[in-house]
N, C-alpha and C positions, 0 to 999 in steps of 0.2 A: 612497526610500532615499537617505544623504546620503551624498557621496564624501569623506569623512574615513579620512584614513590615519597611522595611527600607527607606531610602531616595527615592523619582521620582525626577526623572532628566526631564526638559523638554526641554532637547536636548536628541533627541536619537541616538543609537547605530543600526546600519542597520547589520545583520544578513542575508547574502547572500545566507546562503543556503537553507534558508526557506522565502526569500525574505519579513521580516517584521522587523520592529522598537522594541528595547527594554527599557525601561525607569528607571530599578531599575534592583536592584542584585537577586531579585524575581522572577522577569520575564527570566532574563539569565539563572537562574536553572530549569526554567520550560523548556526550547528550551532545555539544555544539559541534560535532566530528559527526554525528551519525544523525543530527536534527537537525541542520544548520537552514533548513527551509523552513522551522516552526520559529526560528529564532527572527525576533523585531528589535526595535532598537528600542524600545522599554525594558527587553530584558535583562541590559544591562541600566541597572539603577541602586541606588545609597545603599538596600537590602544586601543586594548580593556585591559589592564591595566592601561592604562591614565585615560580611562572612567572611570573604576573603580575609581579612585584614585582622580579627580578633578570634577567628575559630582554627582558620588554618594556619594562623601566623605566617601569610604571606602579603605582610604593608608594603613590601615592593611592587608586586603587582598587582594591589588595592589601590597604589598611588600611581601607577602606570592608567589604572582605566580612568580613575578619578582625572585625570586629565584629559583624556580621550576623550572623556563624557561633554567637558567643559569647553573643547574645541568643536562639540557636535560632529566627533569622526561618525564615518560609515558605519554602518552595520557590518562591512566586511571587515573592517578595519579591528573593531573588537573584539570578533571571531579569533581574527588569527593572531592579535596581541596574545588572549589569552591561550591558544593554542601552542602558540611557540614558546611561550611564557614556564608553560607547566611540565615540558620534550615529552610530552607522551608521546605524541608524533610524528614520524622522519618528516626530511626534508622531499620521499617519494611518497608517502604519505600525505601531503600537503599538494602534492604535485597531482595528485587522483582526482582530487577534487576541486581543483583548479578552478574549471570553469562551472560549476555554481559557484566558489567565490566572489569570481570576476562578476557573476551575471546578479547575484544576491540582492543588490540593493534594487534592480528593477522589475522582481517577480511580482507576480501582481496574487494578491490573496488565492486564487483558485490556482496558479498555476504552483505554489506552493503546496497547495494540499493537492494535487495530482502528483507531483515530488515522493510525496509523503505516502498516496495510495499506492503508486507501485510499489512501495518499499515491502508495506504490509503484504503487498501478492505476493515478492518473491519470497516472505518467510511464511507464505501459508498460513496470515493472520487475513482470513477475507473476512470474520465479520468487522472489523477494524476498516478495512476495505470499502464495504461496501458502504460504512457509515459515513467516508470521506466523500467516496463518489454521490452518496444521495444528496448529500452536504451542500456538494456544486451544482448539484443540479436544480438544487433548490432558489439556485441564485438565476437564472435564467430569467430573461427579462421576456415574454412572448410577442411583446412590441417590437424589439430590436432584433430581427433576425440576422444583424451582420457576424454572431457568432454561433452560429448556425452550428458550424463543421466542428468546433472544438465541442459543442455542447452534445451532438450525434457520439463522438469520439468519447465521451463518458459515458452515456446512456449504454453505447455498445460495451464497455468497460463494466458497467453494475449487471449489465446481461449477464458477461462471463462470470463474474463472479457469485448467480443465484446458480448459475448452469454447475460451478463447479462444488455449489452445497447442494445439488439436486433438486433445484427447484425450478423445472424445467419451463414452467407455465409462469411465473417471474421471470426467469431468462427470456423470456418468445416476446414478454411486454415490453422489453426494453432495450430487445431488437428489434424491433418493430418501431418503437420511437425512436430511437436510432437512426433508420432508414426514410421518417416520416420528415426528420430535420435536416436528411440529406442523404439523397439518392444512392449511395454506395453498396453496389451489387453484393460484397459480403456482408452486410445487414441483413441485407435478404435472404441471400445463402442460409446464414446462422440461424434466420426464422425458421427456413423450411427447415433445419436440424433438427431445431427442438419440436416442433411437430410432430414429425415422423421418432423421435425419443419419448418423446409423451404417448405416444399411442392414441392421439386426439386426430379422427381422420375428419372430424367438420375443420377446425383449427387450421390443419393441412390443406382442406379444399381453397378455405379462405385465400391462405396463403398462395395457393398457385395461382389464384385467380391474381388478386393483387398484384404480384410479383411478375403474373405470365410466365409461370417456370414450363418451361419445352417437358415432355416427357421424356426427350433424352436427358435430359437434366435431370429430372426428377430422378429419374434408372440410375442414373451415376449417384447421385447424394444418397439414393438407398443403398447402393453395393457397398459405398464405404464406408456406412456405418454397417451393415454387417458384416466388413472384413476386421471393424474395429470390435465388433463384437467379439467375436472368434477369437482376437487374439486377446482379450480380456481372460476368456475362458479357459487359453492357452496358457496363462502368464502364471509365474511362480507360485505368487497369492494366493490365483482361485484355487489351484493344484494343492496348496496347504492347507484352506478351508475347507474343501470338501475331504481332504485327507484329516481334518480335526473333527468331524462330525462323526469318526468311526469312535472317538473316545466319548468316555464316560461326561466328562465336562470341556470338550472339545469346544463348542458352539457357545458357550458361555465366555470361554476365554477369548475368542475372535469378536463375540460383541463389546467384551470390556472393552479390550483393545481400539475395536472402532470408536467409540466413544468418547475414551481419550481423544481420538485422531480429532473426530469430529467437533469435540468443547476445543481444541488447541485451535481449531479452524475459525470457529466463530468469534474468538478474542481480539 
């Protein structure tokens, strides 16, 4: 990333689909660099070429997309005008992301916000998450089961993310539909986890039955989650919480702490 800084505006530009304020031609490359899956081709429109052109005094490249507009370029196309436009970004920078550029103009609305939902996984924003996964799922037509596999492949997707706010009997529903839209033995698996994590042994019966889990199976899914247990108990954290609960306001400070973790989570 190059440190090039142009004019701030201290009027901003509102960015509705990441619901935040933009104040220079820096920050709009950041939002089309790191959103470039929420971006349509309405979002370049007269509004945000005025900006450009009267807040950040850049009529160069106001009058750059004002053309673009008028020839009906891509949506890639104005991406990386304005990208290249503003050198926020190397030329390996640009090279990362290559192909969602290339592919941009033919994602189709849900494959854009599954883009968008793993982005939220990996920064540990799962309520963000889960709100895009339920989103698509909601789109599910139950007449046309030719997508079948991608719509299993979300469901299982909103599982792990109740699983990973602890919501284990959420998790198990949406492994289970999951598995219900298409046969795949780790759907299954993931049901009987949360089962046997929930401490729900009707829940479990169900499941074996449904699933036909072998009881060598079943023996192995228990042993590893109780080696996962163990080493929970072994790990840095729990050895500092239960070493905080010898202090006076030991335990107070580990829930704040989690709380934090957990509102950061839900975002």
């Amino acid at each position: 990333m190059l440190q090039v800084c142009t004019r701030q505006s201290d009027k901003p530009y509102r960015i509705a689909a990441v619901d935040i304020n933009v104040y220079s031609l820096e920050e709009i490359s950041y939002f089309l660099y790191n959103h470039m899956n929420l971006v349509y081709r309405e979002f370049f429109c007269d509004s945000l070429f005025d900006y450009i052109e009267k807040e950040l005094g850049e009529e160069q490249v106001a009058q750059g997309l004002r053309m673009l507009d008028r020839n009906d370029a891509s949506v890639r196309d104005m991406i990386m005008y304005v990208l290249k436009a503003s050198s926020y970004y190397s030329a390996d920078d640009l090279a990362a992301v290559s192909d969602l550029l290339m592919n941009i103009n033919n994602l189709s609305r849900n494959e854009r916000m599954l883009i968008e939902a793993r982005a939220m996984m990996k920064q540990k924003r799962y309520g963000t998450a889960l709100h895009i996964y339920l989103d698509i799922l909601s789109t599910r037509d139950p007449d046309n089961t030719s997508n079948d596999m991608f719509y299993a492949r979300i469901a299982f997707s909103t599982g792990v993310v109740y699983a990973k706010m602890f919501k284990c009997r959420n998790a198990n529903t949406y492994f289970s539909m999951a598995y219900d839209l298409y046969q795949d033995p780790v759907y299954a698996k993931a049901s009987v986890y949360m089962s046997i994590i929930n401490g729900d042994e009707e829940e479990l019966l169900r499941n074996i039955i449904k699933y036909k889990v072998s009881d060598e199976a079943l023996a192995a899914i228990k042993e590893h989650i109780e080696k996962a247990r163990a080493q929970i108990e072994n790990s840095g954290e729990y050895q500092a919480f239960a070493s905080a609960l010898d202090e006076d306001d030991g335990p107070e400070k580990q829930i704040a702490k989690w709380k934090n973790e957990y509102y950061t989570m839900l975002s």
